[in-house]
N, C-alpha and C positions, 0 to 999 in steps of 0.2 A: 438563511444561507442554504443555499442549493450544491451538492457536491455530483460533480458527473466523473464516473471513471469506465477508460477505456484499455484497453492494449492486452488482455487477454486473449488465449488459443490458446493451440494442439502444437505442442514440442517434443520431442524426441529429447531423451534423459541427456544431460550434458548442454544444450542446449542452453538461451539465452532469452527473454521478453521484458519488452520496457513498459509498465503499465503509467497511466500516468492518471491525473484527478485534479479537476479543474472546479474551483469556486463560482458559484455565481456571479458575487461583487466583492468588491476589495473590503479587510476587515481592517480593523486597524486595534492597535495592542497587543497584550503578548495573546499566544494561542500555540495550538501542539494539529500540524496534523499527522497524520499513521495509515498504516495500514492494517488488516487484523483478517484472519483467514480463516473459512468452515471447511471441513474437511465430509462427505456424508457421516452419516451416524457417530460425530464425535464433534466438541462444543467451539465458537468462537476463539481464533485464540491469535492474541499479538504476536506480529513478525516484524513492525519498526515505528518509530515514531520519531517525528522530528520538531523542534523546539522553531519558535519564528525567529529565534538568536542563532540557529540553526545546529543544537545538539541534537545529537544522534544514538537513537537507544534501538537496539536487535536483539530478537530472539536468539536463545543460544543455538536454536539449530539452521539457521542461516545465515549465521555471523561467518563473514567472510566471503560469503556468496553473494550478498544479497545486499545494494546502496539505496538507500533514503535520498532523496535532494529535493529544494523546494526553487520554484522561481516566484519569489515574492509580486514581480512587476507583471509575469502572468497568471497571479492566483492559482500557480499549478505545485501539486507535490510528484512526482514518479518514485519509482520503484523497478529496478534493474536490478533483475534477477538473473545472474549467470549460475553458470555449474548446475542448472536443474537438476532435481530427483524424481523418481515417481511420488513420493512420499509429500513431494511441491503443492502436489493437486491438490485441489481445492476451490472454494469462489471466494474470490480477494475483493474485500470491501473495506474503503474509504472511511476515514476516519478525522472527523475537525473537532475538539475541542475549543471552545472560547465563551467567555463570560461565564462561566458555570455551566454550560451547558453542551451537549453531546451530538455532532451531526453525523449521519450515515449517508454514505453516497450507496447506488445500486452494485451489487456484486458483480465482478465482469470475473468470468470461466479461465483457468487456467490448468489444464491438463498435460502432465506431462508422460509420456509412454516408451517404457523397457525398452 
């Protein structure tokens, strides 16, 4: 399984962007996908995941801000991000769990500027 995610840029703090991350092909069973976010010189770190039953798990520091949603029918997950911070930045990479095993989609840029 193939993960392509798109919808990052340059936002000004306050600001809003919808990333979104699209599967190859359809899986079928339960599976978790997410999102998880590098920041430079500091490690990987989860900002949401979502269940295919469609629970919903956030970071505490963008709980509130920041919705999970999946479209099962087009293998896509998003992530709407409103209320950005500068603190947001980072490259936001795609995340699918299934069958035991772990897929990474490509990091798409999201900068957010004072």
């Amino acid at each position: 399984v193939q993960l392509q995610a798109s919808g990052g840029g340059l936002v000004q703090a306050g600001g809003s962007l919808k990333l979104s991350c699209a599967k190859s092909r359809s899986i079928f069973g339960s599976n978790v996908m997410g999102w998880y976010r590098q920041a430079p010189g500091k490690q990987r770190e989860l900002v949401a995941t979502i269940s295919s039953g469609g629970s919903a798990n956030y970071a505490d520091s963008v709980k509130g801000r920041f919705t999970i949603s999946r479209d099962n029918a087009k293998n896509t997950v998003y992530l709407q991000m409103n209320s950005l911070k500068p603190e947001d930045t980072a490259l936001y990479y795609c995340y699918l769990q299934y069958q035991g095993r772990g897929y990474w989609g490509q990091g798409t840029q999201v900068t957010v500027s004072s």
